[in-house]
C-alpha distance (Angstrom), angle and dihedral (degrees) to the residues before:
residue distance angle dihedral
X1 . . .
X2 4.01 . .
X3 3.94 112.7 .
X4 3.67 116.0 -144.3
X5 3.41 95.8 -110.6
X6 3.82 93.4 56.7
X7 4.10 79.4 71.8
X8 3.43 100.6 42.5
X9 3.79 84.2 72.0
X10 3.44 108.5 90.2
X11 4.00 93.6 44.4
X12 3.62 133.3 86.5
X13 4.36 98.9 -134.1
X14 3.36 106.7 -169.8
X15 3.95 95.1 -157.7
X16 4.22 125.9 2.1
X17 3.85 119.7 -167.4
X18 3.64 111.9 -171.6
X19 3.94 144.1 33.5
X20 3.50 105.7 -48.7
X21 4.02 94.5 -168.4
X22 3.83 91.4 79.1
X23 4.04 114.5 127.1
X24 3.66 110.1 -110.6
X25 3.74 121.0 -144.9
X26 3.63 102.5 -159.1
X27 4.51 139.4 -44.0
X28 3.55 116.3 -93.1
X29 3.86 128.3 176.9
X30 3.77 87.9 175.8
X31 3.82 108.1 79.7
X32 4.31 89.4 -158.2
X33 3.86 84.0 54.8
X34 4.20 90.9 56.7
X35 3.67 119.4 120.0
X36 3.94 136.5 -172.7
X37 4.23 97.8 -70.3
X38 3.99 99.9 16.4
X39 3.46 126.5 145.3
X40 3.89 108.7 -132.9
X41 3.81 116.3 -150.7
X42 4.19 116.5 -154.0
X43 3.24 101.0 -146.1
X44 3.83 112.2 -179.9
X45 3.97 96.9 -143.7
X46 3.35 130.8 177.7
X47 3.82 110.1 -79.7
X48 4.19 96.6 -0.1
X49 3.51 117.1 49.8
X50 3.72 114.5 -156.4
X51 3.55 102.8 -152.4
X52 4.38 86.1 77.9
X53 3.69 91.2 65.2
X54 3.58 95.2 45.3
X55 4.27 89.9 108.5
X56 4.08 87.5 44.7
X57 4.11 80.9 54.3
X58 4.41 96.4 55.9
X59 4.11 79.2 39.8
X60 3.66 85.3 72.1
X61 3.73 102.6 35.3
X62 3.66 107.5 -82.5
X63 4.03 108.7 171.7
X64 3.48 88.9 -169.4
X65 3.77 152.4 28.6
X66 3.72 133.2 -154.5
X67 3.93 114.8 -164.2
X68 3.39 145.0 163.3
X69 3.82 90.9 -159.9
X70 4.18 108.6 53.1
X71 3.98 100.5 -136.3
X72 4.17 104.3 -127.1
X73 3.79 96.0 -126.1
X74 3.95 116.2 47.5
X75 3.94 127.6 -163.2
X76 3.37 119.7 -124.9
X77 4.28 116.4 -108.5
X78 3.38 87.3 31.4
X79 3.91 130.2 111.4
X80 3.62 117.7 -147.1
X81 4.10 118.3 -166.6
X82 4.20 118.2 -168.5
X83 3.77 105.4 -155.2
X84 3.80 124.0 170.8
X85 3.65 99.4 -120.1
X86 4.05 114.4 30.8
X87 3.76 90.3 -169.6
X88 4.03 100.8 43.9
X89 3.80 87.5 52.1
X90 4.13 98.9 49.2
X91 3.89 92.1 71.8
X92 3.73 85.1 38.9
X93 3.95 88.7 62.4
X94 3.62 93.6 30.7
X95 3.82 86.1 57.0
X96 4.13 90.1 60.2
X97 3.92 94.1 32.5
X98 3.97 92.0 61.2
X99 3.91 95.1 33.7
X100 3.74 109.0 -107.0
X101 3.56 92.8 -64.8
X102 4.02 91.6 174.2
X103 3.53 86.0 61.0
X104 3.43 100.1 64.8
X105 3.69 99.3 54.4
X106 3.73 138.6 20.5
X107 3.76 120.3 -75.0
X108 3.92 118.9 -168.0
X109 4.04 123.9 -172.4
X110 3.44 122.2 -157.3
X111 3.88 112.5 -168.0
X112 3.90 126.1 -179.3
X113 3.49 137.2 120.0
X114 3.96 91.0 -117.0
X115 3.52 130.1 34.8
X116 4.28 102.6 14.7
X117 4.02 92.4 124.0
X118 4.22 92.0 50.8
X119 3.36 89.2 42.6
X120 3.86 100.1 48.3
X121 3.89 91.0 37.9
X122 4.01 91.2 57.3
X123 3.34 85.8 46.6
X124 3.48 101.1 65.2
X125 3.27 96.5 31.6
X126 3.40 96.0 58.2
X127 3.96 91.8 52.9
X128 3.85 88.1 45.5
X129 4.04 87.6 56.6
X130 3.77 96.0 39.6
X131 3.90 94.9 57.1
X132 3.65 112.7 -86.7
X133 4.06 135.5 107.8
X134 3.92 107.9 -114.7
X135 3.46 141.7 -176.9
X136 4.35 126.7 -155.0
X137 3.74 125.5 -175.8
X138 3.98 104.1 -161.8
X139 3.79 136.7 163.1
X140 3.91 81.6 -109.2
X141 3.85 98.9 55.1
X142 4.09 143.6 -64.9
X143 3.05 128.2 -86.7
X144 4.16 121.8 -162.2
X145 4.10 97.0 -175.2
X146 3.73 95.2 -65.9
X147 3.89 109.0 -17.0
X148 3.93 104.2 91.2
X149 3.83 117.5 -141.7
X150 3.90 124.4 -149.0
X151 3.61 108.5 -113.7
X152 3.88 129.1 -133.5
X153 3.52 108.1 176.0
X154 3.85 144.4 -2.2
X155 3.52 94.7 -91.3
X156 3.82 109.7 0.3
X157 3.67 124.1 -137.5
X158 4.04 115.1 -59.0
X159 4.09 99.8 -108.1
X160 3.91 85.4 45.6
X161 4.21 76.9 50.2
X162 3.19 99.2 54.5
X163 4.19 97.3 36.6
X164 3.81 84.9 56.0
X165 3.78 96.5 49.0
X166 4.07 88.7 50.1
X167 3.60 87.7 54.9
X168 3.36 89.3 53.7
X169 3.52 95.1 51.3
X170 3.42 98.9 35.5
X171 4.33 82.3 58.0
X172 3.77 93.9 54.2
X173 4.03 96.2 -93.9
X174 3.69 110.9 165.2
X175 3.71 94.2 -177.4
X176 3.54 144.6 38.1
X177 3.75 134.5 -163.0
X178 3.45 128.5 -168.0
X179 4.00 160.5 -167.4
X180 3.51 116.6 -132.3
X181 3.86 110.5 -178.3
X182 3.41 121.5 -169.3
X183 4.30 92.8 -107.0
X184 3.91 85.6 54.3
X185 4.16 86.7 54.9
X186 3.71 88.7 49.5
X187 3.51 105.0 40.0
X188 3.65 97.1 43.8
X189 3.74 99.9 -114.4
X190 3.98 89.6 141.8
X191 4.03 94.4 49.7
X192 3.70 111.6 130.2
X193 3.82 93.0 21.2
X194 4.41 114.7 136.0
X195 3.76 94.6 -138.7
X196 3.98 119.2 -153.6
X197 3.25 88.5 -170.1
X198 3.88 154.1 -43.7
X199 3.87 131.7 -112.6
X200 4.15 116.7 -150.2
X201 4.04 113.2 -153.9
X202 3.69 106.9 170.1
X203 3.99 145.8 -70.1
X204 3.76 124.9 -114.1
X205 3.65 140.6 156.7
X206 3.99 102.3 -58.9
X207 3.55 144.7 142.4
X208 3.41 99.4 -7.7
X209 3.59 91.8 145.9
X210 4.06 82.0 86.0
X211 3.82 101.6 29.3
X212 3.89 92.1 44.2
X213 3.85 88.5 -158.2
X214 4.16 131.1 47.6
X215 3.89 80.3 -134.1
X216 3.69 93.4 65.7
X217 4.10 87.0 41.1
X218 3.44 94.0 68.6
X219 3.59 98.6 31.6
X220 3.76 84.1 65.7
X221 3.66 95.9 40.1
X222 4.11 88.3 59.2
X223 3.61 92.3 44.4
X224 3.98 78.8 79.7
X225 3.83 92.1 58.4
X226 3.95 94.7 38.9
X227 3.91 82.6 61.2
X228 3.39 102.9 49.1
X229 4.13 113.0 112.0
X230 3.44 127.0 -120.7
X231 3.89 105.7 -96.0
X232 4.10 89.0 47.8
X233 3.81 122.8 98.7
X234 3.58 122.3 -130.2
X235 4.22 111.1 -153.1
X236 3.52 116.4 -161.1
X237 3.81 136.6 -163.9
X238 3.76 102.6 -139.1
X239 3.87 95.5 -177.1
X240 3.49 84.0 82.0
X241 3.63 114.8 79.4
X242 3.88 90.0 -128.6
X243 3.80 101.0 45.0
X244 3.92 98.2 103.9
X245 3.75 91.4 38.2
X246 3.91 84.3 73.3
X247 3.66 91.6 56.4
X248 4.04 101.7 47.0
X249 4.13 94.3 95.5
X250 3.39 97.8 26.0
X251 4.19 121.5 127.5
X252 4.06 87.7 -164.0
X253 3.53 126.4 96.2
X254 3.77 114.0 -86.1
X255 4.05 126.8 -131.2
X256 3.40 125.8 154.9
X257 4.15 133.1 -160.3
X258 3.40 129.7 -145.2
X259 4.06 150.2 -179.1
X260 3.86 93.7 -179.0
X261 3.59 110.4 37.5
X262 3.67 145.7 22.6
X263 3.67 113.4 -65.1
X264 3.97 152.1 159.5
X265 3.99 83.6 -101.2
X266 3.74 116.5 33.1
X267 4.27 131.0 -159.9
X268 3.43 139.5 173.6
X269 3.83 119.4 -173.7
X270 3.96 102.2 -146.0
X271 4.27 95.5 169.1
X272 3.69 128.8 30.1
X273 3.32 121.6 174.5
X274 3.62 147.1 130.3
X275 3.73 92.0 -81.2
X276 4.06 93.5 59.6
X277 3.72 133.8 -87.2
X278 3.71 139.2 -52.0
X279 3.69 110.5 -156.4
X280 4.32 143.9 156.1
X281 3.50 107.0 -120.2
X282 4.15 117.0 -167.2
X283 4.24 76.9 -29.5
X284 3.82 92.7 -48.7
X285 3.97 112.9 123.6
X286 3.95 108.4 -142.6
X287 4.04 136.2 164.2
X288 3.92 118.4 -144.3
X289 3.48 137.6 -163.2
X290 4.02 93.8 -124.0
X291 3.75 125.3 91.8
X292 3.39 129.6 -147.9
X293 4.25 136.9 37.5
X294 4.17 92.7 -90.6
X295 3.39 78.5 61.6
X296 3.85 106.0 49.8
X297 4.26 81.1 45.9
X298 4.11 89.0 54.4
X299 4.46 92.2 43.2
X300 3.80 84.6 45.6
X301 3.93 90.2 49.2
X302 3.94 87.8 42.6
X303 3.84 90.9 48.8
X304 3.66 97.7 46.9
X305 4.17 92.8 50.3
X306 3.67 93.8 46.3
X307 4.40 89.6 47.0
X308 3.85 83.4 50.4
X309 3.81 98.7 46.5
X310 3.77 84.3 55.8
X311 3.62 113.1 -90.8
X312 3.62 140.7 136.2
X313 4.04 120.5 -84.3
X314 3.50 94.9 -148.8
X315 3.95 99.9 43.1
X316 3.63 90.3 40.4
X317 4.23 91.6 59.0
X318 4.24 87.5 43.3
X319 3.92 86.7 58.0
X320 3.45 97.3 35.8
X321 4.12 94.7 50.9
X322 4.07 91.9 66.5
X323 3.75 102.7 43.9
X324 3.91 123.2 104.6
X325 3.84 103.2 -156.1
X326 3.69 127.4 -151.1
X327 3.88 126.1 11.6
X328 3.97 97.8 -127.4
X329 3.75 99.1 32.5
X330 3.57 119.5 100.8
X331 3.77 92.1 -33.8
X332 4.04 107.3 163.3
X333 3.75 128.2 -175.1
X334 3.80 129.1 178.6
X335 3.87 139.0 -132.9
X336 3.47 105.3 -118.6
X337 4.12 97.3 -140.6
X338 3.52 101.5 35.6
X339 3.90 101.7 28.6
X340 3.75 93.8 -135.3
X341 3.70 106.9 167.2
X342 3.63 119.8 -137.4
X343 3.30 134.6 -163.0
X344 3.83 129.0 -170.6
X345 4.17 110.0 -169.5
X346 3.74 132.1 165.6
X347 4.04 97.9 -128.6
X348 3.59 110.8 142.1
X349 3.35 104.0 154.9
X350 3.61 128.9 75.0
X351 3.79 100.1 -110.1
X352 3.48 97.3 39.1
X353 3.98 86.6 56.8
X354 3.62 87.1 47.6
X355 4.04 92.1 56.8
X356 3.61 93.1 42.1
X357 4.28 95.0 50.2
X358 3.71 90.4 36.1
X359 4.31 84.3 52.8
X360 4.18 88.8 52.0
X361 3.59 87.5 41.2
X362 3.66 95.2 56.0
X363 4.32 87.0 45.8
X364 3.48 102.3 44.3
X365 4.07 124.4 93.6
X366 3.16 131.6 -135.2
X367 3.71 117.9 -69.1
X368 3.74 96.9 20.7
X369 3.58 112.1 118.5
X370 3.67 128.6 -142.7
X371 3.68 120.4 -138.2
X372 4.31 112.0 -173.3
X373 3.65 112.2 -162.8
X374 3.96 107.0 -160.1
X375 4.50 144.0 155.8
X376 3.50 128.9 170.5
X377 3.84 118.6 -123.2
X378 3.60 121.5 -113.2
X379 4.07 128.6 -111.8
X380 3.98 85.5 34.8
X381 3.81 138.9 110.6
X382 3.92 99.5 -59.3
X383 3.62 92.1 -166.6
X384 3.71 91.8 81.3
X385 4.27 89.1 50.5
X386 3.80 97.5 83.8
X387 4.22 91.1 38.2
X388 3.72 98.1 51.2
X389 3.98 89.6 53.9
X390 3.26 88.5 47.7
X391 3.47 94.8 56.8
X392 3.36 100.2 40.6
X393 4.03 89.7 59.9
X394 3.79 91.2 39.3
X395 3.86 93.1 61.5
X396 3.81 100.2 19.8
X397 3.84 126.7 80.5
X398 3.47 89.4 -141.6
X399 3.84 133.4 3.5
X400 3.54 137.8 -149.1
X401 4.11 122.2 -157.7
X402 3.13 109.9 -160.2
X403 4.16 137.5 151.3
X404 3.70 118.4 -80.3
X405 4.25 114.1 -173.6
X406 4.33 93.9 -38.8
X407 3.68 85.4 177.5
X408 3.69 100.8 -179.7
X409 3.30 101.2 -3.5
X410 3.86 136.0 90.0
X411 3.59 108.2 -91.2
X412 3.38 86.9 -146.3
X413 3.92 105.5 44.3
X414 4.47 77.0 59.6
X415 3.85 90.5 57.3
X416 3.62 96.4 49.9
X417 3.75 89.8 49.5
X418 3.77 89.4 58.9
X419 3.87 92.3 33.1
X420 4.08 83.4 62.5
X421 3.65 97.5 62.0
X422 4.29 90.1 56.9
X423 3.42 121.8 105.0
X424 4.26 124.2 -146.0
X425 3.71 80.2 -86.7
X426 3.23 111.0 49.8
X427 3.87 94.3 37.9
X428 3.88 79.4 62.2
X429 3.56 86.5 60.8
X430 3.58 103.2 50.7
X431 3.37 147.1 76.3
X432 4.25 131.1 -152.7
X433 4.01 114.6 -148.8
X434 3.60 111.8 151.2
X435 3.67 94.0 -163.7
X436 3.84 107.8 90.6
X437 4.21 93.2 -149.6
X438 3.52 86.6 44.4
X439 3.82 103.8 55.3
X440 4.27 90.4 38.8
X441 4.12 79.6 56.2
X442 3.35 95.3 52.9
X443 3.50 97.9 45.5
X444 3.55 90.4 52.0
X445 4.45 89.9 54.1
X446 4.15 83.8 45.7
X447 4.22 92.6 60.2
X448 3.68 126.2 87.8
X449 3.92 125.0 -147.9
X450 4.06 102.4 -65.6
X451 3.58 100.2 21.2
X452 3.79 129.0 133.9
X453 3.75 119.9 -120.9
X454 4.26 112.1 -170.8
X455 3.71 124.0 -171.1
X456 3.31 114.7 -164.9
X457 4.25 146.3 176.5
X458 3.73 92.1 44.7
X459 3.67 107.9 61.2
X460 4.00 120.7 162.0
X461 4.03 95.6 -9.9
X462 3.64 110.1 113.4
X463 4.13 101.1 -155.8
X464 3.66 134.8 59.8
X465 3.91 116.4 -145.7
X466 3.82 118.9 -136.9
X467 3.51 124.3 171.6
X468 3.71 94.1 -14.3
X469 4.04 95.6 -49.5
X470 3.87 122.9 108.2
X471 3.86 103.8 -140.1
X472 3.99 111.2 -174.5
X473 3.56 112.3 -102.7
X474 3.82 126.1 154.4
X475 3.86 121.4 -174.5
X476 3.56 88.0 -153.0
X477 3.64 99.7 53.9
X478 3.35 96.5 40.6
X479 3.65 94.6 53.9
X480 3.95 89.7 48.3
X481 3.91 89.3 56.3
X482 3.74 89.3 54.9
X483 3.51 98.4 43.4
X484 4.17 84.4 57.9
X485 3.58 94.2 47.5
X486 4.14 86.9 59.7
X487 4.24 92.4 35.3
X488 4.27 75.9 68.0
């Protein structure tokens, strides 16, 4: 039994009115999710604000209330706690209420706007392989050792954080790896985690329909870093032109990684193909599985975490040379007749389409065209619309705009956003279909023997969202079902 002041610890409440030695059944920030006992967190979010279902909350049973705004009339039995940040002191509590679970093992965050689910997959994948019981939390799906957990969001909310982690625990995990999106920074969804350490990828032009400016993007991103303890590391890609910016506040141990220049952790890609990578790793020559330079960046990350968390070089590069990564991310299949390649990867923002056409442009022969199907989903930055068709046509052959998840937007008001950025030229290149089936179809009838079909912005999720309703819909398996119709 945990008393509610045994979770009150870690927070700084301003004012408390009520007994605080009540027995708490669980934290909820959800007032449908409230039980006889719970503690109900307000948490003024960013279209619901908890603090208007706090009566719906003591409905159900809450024994306590965490605020930031102290409601003028109180019920009697029940505690109420004003805090300064609702949402900063949730993982705080949840931290207590599921006994310090990241404290008992070793939790790793990789942040970045590209290459966080590779990273965090290979990760755990790698500690799976080598030995030990892990656990991953990734946009793809969760992993506690072997039992997989469906996955709702990057990093999910911080009690769901911290339930996961004791699960993990609780199942014999001895490490942890981790997304850490740049919402999850801001909105406290890591608070109360033990970091071991934290992994830096890179920074481009993302989600600036919630950060407004790139400023504030990587502001948030650091925040990570600055909150890193003492005995963590802090790895850092300093190709990019932001990577030791992320380590300037930092208490952690710093290490950086590098292709280009001289660094902690050292590679050199010497074969890229489309039957993986050749590359010198710390001096060590080693072949992998993975195509493309994003992905010699993301083994060199994975390398240079697993060397600092104490493993060996040589072992770790054995591993690391037969796994396949991410479902979603540069997967490719090919239609047996015709040897069209396709490739099905989760780039939806302009620079990671950029790395990803520039990586089959680099592959491809001569005389093999490339044909990029690609949309924009709606209620998103629509900045990036007109530059990701414009990229697509730039480095495609041919390209196909088409819808990605519109939600509740107008499928076609998001097409003529990224129709607007096309020159004469590139319109001349493209095509508009709004239907997603449709447009991978045509794609397919448009390719010749040998050429190379990507499908990009959707990745490994299996739904599209229109008008509020997931319909299934999986690039992957769509593409497959073509290819069989032309294997006939």
């Amino acid at each position: 039994m945990i008393l509610l002041r045994d979770i009150l610890i870690p927070i700084q409440a301003v004012a408390v009115h009520g007994d605080t030695s009540v027995a708490v059944s669980g934290i909820c920030i959800d007032s449908r999710a409230v039980q006889q006992g719970s503690v109900f967190v307000a948490v003024a979010g960013t279209t619901v604000d908890g603090h208007n279902f706090i009566d719906k909350a003591i409905s159900l049973g809450a024994a306590a209330v965490v605020c930031q705004r102290m409601p003028e009339v109180r019920v009697e039995g029940v505690a109420y706690v004003l805090v300064r940040d609702s949402a900063a002191a949730t993982g705080l509590m949840a931290d207590i209420f599921y006994g310090q679970p990241s404290r008992q093992m070793k939790v790793v965050g990789v942040t970045g706007t590209n290459g966080k689910t590779t990273t965090a997959t290979l990760l755990y994948q790698l500690f799976e392989a080598m030995g030990h019981k892990c656990g991953l939390l990734s946009t793809v799906k969760n992993h506690i050792h072997t039992e997989v957990v469906a996955s709702t969001h990057t990093t999910p909310d911080p009690v769901s954080v911290h339930a996961l982690l004791r699960r993990m625990a609780d199942a014999g995990c001895t490490y942890a790896f981790m997304e850490v999106s740049s919402h999850a920074v801001h909105q406290h969804r890591i608070a109360g985690i033990d970091f071991a350490g934290g992994l830096f990828t890179n920074i481009t032009h993302d989600h600036l329909d919630y950060h407004k400016t790139f400023d504030e993007y990587i502001r948030v991103k650091k925040m990570f870093f600055d909150g890193l303890p003492e005995g963590a590391f802090a790895l850092t890609n300093i190709d990019d032109k932001r990577g030791m910016v992320m380590l300037q506040n930092t208490d952690a141990r710093r290490f950086t990684y590098s292709l280009r220049a001289p660094a902690d952790v050292k590679g050199k890609v010497l074969e890229n193909n489309l039957s993986g990578l050749v590359m010198t790793v710390d001096g060590h020559e080693a072949h992998f599985r993975m195509i493309g330079t994003f992905n010699a960046y993301n083994l060199l990350a994975v390398y240079g975490a697993a060397k600092l968390l104490g493993e060996n070089p040589v072992q770790i590069l054995a591993v690391l040379s037969g796994l396949h990564g991410a479902p979603g991310r540069f997967e490719t299949l090919v239609s047996t007749n015709d040897k069209i390649l396709g490739i099905v990867d989760y780039a939806h923002t302009p620079d990671a389409l950029i790395n990803v056409l520039a990586t089959i442009n680099q592959l491809r022969t001569n005389g093999q065209q490339l044909i990029t199907v690609v949309g924009c989903g709606g209620d998103r930055d629509t900045t990036k619309r007109p530059v990701m068709a414009q990229v697509a046509c730039e480095h495609s052959d041919k390209a196909v705009l088409t819808s990605d998840n519109p939600r509740s937007e107008d499928p076609e008001a998001i097409l003529n956003d990224m129709e607007a950025g096309l020159t004469g030229v590139q319109k001349r290149k493209s095509l508009r279909i709004t239907d997603r089936r449709e447009a991978i179809k045509v794609a397919c009838s448009l390719a010749q023997p040998g050429d190379v079909i990507l499908v990009a912005g959707k990745g490994h999720e299996n739904y599209q969202e229109i008008k509020g309703v997931k319909h299934h819909f999986d690039d992957k398996e769509v593409l497959t079902e073509i290819f069989e119709t032309l294997n006939k």
